[in-house]
N, C-alpha and C positions, 0 to 999 in steps of 0.2 A: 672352432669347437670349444665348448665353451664345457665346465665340468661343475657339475654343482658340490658343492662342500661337503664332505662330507661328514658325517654326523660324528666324527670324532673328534675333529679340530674342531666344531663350533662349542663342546662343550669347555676344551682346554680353559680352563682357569678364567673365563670372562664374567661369570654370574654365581649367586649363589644359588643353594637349592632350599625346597621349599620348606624343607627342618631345620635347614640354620636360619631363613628367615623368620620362623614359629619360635625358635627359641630365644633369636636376638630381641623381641617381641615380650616374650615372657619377662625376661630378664629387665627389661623397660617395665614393662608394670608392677613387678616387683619391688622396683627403684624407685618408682613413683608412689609408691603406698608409702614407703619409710621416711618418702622427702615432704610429702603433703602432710602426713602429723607434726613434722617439726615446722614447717613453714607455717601452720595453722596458729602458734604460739608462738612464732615471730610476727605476724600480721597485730595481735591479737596484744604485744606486747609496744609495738608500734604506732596503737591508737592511746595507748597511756601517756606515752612520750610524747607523741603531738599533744595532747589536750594538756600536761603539763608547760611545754613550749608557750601553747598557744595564752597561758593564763599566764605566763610569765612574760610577755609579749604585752599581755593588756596591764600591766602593774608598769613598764615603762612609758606606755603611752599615757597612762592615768596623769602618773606625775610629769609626764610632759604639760600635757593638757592645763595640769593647776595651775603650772609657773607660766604659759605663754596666755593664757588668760584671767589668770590673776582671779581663781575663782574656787574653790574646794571642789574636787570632785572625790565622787564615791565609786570603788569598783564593788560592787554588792556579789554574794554568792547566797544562793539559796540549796543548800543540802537537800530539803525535801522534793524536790523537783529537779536538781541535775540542772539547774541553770545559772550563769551569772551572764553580768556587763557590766556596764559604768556610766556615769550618767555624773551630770552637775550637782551638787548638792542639792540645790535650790529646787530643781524638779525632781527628788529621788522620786516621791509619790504621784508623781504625774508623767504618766505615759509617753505626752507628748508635748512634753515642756521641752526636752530638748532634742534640737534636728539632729544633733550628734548621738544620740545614744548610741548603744551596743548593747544585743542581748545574744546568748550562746548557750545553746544545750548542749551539754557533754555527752561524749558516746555512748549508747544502749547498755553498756556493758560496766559501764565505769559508777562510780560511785564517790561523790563528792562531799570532804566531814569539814566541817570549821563550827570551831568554838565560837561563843557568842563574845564579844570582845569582854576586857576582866574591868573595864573602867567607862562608865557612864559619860554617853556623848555629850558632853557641853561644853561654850564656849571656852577659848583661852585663858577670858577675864571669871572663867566660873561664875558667871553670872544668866546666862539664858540655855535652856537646850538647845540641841542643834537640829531639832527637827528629823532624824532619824530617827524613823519606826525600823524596829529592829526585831521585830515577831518571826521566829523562825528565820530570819535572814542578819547572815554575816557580813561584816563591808570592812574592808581597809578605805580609809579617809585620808586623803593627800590633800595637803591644805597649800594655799598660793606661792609659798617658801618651796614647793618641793618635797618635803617631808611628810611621812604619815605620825598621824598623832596615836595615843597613848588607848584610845578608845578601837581602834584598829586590831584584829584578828593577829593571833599572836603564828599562828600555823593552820593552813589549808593542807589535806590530805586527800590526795586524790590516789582512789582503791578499784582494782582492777580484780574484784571475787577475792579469795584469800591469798593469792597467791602474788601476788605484787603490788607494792603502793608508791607512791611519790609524794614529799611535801612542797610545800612552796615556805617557807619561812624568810624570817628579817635576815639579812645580811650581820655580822659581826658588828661594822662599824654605822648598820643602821640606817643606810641610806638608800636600800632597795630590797630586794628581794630576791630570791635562788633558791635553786631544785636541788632536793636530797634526798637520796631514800630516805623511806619512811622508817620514823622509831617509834617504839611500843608504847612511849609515853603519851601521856596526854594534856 
């Protein structure tokens, strides 16, 4: 004889019902509106800091580049376009002068300022230019020593709308480059 359960014990404490599942529910999407505005401005501030990394990234590998081939290289940025890379000197103006280049567009959102360098590109003996056209476009110049010269971008500023910026600036004793928030100066 077998008894089937009955409807009092199966309720006992095993499940919820179908208002505390509605509201445990609610209370989730609730939580998810408040968390997706703040995650939207972490994402959002997260692509500034990559593209800062990634341009601070390309300034050690420049001056790698100069000293293990004994050659000036230029890491260029162009403001009006949101692009840089880096290239040999020798080909800045030629596309496909060198199999190494690097070019990189910054995120949609980002916004990329450099001054035009303060001192006219020529050689060391001040005797020939250096063959950098510099129309609209900035370039730090690492020359085979390791070093960027004097002709070199004094601070890149990369701008995320009004609301956040990052530099890339000379190091104190001048021998690379580092991220800092951005100052009002120019």
């Amino acid at each position: 004889m077998s008894r089937a359960p009955s409807l009092r014990a199966s309720r006992g404490g095993r499940g919820f019902t179908l208002i505390e599942l509605i509201f445990v529910l609610a209370l989730l999407a609730i939580g998810a509106l408040f968390v997706s505005s703040s995650m939207s401005s972490f994402f959002r501030g997260r692509a500034l800091n990559f593209e800062a990394r990634r341009m601070l990234s390309l300034t050690h590998y420049a001056q790698s580049r100069a000293v293990s081939e004994g050659v000036p290289v230029i890491l260029w940025i162009n403001p009006a376009d949101s692009t840089y890379g880096l290239t040999v000197q020798s080909t800045f103006g030629d596309a496909e002068g060198d199999a190494q280049a690097l070019r990189y567009t910054a995120d949609a959102s980002l916004k990329l300022e450099a001054p035009q360098g303060t001192t006219e590109a020529v050689s060391e003996q001040d005797d020939e230019k250096l063959g950098v056209t510099t129309e609209g476009v900035s370039f730090i110049r690492y020359t085979p020593d390791g070093f960027f010269d004097d002709s070199s971008v004094s601070k890149i500023t990369i701008r995320q709308g009004t609301e956040a910026a990052l530099d890339l600036v000379p190091t104190a004793n001048r021998l690379g480059y580092e991220i800092r928030p951005a100052s009002n100066d120019n």
